[in-house]
C-alpha positions as CSV (number, residue, x, y, z in Angstrom):
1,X,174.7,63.5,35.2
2,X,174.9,61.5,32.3
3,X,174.8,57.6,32.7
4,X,177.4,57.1,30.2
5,X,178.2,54.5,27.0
6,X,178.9,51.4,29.2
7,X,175.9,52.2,30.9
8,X,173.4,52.1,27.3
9,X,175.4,49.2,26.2
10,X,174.6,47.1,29.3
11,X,171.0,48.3,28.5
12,X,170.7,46.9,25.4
13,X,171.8,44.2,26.5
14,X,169.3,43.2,29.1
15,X,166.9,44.7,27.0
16,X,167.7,41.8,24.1
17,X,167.7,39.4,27.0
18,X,165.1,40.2,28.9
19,X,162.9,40.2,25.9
20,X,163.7,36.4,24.6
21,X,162.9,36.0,28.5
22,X,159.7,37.0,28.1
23,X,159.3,35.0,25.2
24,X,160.0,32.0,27.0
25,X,159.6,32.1,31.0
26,X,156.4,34.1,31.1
27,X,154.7,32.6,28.0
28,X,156.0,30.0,26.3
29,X,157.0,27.5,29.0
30,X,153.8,27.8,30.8
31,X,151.5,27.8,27.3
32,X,153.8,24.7,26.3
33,X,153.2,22.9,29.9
34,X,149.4,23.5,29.7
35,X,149.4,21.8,26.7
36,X,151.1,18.4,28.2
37,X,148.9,18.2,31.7
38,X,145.9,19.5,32.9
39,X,147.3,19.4,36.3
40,X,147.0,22.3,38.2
41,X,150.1,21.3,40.8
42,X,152.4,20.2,38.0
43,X,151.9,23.5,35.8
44,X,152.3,25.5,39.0
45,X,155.5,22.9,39.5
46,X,157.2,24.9,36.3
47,X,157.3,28.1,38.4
48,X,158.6,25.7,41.3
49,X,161.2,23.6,39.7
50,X,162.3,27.4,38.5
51,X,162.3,29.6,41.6
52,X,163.2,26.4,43.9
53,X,166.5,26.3,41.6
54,X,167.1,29.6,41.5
55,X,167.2,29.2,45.7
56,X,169.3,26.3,45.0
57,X,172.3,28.1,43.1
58,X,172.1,31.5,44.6
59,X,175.1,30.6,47.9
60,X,177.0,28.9,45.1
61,X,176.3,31.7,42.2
62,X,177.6,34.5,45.1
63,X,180.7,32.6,46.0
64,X,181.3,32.7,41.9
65,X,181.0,36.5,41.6
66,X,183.3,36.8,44.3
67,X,186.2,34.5,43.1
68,X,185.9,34.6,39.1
69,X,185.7,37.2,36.6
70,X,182.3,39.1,36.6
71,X,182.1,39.6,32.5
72,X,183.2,36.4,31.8
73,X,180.2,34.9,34.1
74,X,177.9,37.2,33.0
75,X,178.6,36.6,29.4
76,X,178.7,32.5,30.0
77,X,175.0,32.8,32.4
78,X,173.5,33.7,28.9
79,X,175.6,31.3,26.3
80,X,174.3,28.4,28.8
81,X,170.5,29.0,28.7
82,X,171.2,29.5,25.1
83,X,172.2,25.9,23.8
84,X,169.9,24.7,26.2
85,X,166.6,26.3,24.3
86,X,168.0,25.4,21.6
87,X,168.6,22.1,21.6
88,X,164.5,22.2,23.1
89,X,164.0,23.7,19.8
90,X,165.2,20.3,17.8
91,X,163.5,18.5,20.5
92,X,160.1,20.0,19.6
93,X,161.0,20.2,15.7
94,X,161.0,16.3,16.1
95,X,158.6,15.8,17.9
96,X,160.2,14.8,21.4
97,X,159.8,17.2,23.6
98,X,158.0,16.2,26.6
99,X,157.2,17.6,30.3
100,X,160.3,16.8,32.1
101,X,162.5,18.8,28.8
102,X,160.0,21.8,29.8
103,X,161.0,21.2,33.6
104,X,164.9,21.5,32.3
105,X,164.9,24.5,30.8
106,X,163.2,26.2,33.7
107,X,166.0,24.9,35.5
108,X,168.5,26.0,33.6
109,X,167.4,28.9,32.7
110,X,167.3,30.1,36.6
111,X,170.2,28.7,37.5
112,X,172.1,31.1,34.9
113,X,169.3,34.2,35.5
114,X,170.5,34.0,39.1
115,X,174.2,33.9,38.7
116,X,174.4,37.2,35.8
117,X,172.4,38.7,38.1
118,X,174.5,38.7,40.8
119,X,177.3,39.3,38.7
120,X,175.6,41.9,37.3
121,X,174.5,43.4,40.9
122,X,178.0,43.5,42.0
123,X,179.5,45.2,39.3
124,X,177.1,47.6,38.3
125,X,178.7,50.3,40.7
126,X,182.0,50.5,38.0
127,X,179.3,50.8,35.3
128,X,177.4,53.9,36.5
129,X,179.7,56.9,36.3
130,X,178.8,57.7,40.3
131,X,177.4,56.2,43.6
132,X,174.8,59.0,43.6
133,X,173.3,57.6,39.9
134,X,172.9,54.3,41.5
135,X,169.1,54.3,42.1
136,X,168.3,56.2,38.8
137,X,170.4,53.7,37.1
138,X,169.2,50.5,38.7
139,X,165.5,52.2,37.3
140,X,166.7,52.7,34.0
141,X,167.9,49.2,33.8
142,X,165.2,47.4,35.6
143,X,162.7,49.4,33.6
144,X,164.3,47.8,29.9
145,X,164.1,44.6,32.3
146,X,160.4,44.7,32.4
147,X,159.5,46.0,29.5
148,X,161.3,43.3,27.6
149,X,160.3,40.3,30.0
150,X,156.9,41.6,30.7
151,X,155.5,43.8,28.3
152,X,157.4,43.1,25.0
153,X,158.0,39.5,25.4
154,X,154.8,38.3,26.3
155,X,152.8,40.6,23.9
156,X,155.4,38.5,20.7
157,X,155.4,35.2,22.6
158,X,152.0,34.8,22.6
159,X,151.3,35.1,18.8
160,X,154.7,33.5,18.0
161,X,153.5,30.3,20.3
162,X,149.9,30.6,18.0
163,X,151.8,30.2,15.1
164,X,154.1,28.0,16.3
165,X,155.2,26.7,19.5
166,X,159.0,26.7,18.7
167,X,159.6,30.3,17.7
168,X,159.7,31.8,21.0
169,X,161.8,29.1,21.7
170,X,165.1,29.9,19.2
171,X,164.3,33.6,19.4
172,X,165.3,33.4,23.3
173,X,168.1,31.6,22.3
174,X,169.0,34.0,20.0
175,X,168.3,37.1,22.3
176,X,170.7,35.1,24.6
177,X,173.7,35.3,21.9
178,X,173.5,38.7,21.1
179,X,173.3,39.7,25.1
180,X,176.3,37.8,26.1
181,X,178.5,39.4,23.2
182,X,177.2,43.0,24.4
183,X,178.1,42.1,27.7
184,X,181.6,41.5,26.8
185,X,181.6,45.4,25.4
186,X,180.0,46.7,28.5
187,X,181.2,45.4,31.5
188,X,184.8,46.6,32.5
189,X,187.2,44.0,33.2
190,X,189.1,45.7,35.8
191,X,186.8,45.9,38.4
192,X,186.0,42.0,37.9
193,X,189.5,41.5,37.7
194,X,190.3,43.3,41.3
195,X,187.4,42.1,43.4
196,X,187.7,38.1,43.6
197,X,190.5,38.9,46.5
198,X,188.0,37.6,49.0
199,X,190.6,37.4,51.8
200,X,190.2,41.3,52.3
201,X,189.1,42.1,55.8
202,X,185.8,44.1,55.7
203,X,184.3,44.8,59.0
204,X,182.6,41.7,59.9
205,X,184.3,39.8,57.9
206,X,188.0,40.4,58.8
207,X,190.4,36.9,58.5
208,X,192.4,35.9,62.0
209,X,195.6,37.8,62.6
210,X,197.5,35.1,60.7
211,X,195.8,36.5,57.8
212,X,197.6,40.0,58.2
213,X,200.9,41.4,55.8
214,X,203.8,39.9,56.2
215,X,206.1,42.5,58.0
216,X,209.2,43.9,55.9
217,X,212.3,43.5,56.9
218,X,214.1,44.4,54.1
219,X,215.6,40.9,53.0
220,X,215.1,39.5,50.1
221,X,213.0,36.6,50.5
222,X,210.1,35.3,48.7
223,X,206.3,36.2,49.9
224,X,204.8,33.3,52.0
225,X,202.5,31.0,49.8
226,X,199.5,32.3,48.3
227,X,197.5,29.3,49.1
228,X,198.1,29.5,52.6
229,X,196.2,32.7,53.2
230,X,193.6,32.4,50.4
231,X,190.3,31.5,52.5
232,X,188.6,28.3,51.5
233,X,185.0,28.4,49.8
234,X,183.3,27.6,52.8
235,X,185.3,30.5,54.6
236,X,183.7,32.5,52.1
237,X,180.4,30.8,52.6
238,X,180.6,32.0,56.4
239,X,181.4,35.4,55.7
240,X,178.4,36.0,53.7
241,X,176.6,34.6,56.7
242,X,177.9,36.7,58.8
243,X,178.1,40.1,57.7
244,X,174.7,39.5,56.3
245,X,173.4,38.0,60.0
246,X,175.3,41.1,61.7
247,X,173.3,43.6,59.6
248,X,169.8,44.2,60.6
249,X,168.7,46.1,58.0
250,X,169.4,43.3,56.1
251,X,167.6,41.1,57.3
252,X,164.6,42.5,57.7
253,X,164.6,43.7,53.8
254,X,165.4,39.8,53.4
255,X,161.9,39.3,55.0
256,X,160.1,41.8,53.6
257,X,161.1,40.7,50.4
258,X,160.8,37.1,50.8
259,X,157.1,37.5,52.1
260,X,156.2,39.2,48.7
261,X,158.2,36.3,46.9
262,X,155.9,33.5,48.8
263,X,153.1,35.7,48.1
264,X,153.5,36.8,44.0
265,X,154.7,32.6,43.2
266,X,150.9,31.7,44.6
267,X,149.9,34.0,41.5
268,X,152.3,34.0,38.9
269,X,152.2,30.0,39.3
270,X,148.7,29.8,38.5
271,X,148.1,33.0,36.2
272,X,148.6,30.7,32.6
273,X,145.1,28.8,34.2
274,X,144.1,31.9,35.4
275,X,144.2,34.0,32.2
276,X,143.5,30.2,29.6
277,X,140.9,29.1,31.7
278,X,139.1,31.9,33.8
279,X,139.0,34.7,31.5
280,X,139.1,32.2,28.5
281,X,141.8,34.2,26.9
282,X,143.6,32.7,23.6
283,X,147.2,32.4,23.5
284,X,147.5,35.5,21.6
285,X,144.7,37.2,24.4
286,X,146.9,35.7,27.4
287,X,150.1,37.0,26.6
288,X,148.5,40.9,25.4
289,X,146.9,40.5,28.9
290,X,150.4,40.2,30.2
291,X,152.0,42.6,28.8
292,X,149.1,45.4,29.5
293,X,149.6,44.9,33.1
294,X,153.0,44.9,32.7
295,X,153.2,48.5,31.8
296,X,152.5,50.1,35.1
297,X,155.4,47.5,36.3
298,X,157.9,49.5,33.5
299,X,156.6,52.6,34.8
300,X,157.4,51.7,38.4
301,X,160.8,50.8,37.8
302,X,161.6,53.8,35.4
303,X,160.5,56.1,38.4
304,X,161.7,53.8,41.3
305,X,164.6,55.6,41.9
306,X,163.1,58.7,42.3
307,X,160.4,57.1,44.9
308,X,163.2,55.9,47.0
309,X,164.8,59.3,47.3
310,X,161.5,60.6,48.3
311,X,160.4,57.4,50.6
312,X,163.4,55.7,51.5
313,X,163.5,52.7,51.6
314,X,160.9,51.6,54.0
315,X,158.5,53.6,51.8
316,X,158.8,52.0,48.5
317,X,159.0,48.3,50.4
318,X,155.8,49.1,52.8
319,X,154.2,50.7,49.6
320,X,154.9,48.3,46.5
321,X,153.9,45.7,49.4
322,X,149.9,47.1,50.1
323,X,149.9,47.4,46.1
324,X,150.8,43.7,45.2
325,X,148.5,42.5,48.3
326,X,145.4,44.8,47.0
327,X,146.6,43.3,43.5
328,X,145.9,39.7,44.1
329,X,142.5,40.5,46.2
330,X,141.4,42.5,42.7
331,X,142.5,39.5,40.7
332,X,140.3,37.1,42.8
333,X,137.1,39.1,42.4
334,X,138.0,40.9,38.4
335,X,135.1,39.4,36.4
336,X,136.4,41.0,32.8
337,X,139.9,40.6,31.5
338,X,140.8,44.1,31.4
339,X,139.9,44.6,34.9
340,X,142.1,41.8,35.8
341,X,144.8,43.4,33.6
342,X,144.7,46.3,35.9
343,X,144.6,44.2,38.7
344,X,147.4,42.3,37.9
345,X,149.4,45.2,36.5
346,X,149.1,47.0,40.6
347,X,151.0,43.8,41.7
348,X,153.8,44.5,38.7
349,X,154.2,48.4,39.6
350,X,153.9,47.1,43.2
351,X,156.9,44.2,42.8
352,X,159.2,47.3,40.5
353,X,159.3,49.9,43.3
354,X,160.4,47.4,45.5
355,X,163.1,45.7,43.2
356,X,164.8,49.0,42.9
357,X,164.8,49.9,46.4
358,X,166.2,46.4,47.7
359,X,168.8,46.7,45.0
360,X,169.7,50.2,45.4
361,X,169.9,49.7,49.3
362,X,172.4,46.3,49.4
363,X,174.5,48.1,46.8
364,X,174.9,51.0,49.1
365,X,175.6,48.9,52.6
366,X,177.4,45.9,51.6
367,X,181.2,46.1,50.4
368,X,181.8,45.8,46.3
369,X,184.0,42.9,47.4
370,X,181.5,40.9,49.7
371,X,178.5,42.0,47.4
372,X,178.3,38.3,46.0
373,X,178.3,36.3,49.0
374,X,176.5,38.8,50.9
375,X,173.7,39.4,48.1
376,X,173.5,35.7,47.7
377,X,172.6,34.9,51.5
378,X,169.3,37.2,50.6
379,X,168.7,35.4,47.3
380,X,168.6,32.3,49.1
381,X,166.1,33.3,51.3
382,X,163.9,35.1,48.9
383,X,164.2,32.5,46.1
384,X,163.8,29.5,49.0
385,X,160.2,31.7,49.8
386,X,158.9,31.5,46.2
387,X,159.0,28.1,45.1
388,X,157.1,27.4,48.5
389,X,154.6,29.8,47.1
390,X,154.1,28.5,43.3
391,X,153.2,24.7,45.7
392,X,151.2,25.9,48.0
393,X,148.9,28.2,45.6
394,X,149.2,24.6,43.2
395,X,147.4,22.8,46.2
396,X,145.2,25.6,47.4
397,X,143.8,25.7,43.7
398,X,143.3,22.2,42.8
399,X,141.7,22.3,46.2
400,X,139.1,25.6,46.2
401,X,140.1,27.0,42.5
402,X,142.6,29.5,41.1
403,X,140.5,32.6,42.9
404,X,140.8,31.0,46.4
405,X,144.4,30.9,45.8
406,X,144.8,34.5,44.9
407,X,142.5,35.5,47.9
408,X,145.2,33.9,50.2
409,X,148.0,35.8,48.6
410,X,146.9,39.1,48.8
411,X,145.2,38.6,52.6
412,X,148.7,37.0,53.6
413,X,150.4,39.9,52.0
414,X,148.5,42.7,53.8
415,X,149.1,41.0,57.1
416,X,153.0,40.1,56.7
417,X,153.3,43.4,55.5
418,X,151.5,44.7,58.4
419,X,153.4,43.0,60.9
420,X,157.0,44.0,59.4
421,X,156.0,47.6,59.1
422,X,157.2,49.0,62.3
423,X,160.3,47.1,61.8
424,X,161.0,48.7,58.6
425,X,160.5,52.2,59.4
426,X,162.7,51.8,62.4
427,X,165.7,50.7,60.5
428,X,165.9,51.0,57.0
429,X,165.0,54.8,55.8
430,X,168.9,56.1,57.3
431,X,170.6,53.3,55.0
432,X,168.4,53.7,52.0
433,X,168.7,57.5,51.2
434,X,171.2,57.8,47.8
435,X,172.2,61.4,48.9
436,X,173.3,60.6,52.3
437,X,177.3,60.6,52.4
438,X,179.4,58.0,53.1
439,X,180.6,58.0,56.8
440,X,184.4,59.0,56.8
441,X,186.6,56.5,57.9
């Protein structure tokens, strides 16, 4: 079945911002950092500030995609981010730009990353033309999500930030522009428009019996106050909790997930000392080294869907799981870059399959109009996990050096992993299979 026009348009779109992404988050900011500090903790702080922001605004960002318009948020998550590089962009031009400016933009930047993608999450279902192209189409998408932010981007940013360290800078912000007005031709407004009635009784999350209809009695006499029914925002905040604590499956995806998050911040905090100082890669080097392992990461997430019909879900997350835990134990032994490269690039493919399987799975079990409260509960948790990471692989480097911190990671992945495996086969593969129908009501 064909994915259909708002589908491509909302792929251009990510791919245009993903790209600038790359640029920035997985080159720029850390090349620009290194050059402030030598200071293993406060480069790895970058991915901190980042993720541990990210954790910050992901209750508030669900509540958001709940109550407001879902284009209108998407669009504004990438306008923000936008001024923001730029105005780092006149910063550096004159000169000012310091470490704390650097810390900002990573701050800013995930804030809005988190809240468009949870907007985006939640109304991707009205974009697709079907439930059953879900997984294919969360691949398609997370696969021009990648190969901007991980292959593209980084391959440009690299020789942009060699020639000079601004350009990646304004051509993120400009990537930013251009995705926010694609966004505004892509996502339907009638969806957004229908689901911020949060007061709808879904399961767990059904309102008191006050909360019911008014009954009919054929006078004419004006409906009861809208504002006495409306449920406050920390009613909202309790039904995420809630329905998400109610839901095993859930949770124990939330763990799985988070566990990888601790795990992959260890590395991805430290890979800029990693690449620069190990493998004595140039700017130009360090960025072609990530985006050659990012290539088995695009091919993970174009196939991902496909996976997950054939695993399930506790497949992909079990399997992408063993691959970024063998990842980071190659990474801490590789001696030549391009071995590292395929080391790293294990952890990328590893990291996609799971993406589009946790994805694919919440948009299946949790209610279109609860998906933003409900997906931001497991944001919190998995974004809390990975600022905890980038700290503790900051320490364990500065400590024993940048190998010792990716021979944690990947022996702490293998035994998390390990542990939650039984778990996982129990209860997720009868939720996570797109061709099972939908139980009638």
């Amino acid at each position: 079945m064909r994915l259909g026009e708002r589908f491509w348009r909302l792929w251009w779109a990510t791919a245009l911002s993903s790209t600038g992404d790359g640029l920035v988050g997985m080159v720029a900011l850390p090349l620009l950092a290194l050059t402030m500090t030598r200071s293993a903790v406060l480069i790895a702080g970058v991915t901190a500030a980042n993720r541990a922001s990210a954790a910050l605004a992901a209750l508030p960002a669900g509540l958001l995609t709940d109550r407001r318009d879902r284009r209108s948020l998407m669009a504004a998550s990438e306008l923000l981010p936008g001024l923001v590089l730029g105005g780092l962009v006149v910063a550096m031009s004159l000169r000012a730009a310091d470490l704390a400016m650097v810390y900002v933009a990573a701050v800013v930047v995930a804030v809005c990353e988190v809240t468009y993608r949870l907007a985006l999450q939640a109304v991707f279902p009205d974009v697709v033309a079907s439930r059953e192209q879900l997984a294919v189409g969360n691949g398609r998408l997370m696969s021009a999500d990648a190969a901007g932010e991980q292959v593209i981007g980084p391959a440009v940013g690299g020789f942009l930030f060699s020639a000079a360290q601004r350009l990646p800078f304004l051509a993120d912000a400009v990537s930013f522009v251009a995705s926010a007005v694609l966004v505004r031709t892509s996502v339907p407004a009638a969806p957004s428009e229908a689901a911020p009635n949060p007061s709808e009784p879904v399961g767990d999350a059904a309102g008191p019996p006050s909360v019911a209809q008014p009954a009919h009695d054929g006078k004419a006499r004006p409906a009861p106050s809208a504002h006495r029914s409306k449920p406050t925002w920390r009613d909202d905040l309790r039904t995420g909790f809630r329905v998400f604590n109610s839901n095993l499956s859930l949770k124990l995806l939330a763990g799985a997930v988070s566990a990888g998050s601790f795990n992959q911040s260890m590395v991805i905090a430290l890979v800029v000392i990693y690449g620069r100082h190990v493998l004595s890669l140039s700017s130009t080097g360090y960025g072609a080294f990530l985006a050659g392992a990012a290539v088995l990461g695009v091919v993970g997430l174009f196939f991902g869907g496909a996976a997950q019909r054939r695993l399930g879900a506790s497949g992909v997350v079990i399997a992408g799981s063993l691959a970024c835990g063998l990842s980071y134990l190659g990474m801490s032994v590789a001696g030549l870059a391009w071995l590292a490269a395929l080391a790293f690039g294990l952890q990328e493919l590893g990291t996609a399959v799971i993406n589009v399987g946790s994805v694919t799975t919440r948009q299946q079990i949790i209610p279109k109009q609860l998906f933003g409260r409900v997906g931001s509960v497991h944001r919190l948790f998995v974004q809390t996990a990975a600022p905890a990471g980038a700290i503790v692989g900051g320490i364990v480097a500065d400590a024993w050096g940048v190998r010792s911190a990716f021979l944690v990671a990947g022996a702490l992945e293998l035994v998390l992993i390990g542990l939650l495996t039984p778990a996982l086969r129990r209860n997720l593969p009868g939720v996570a299979v797109a061709s099972q129908p939908a139980p009638a009501t």
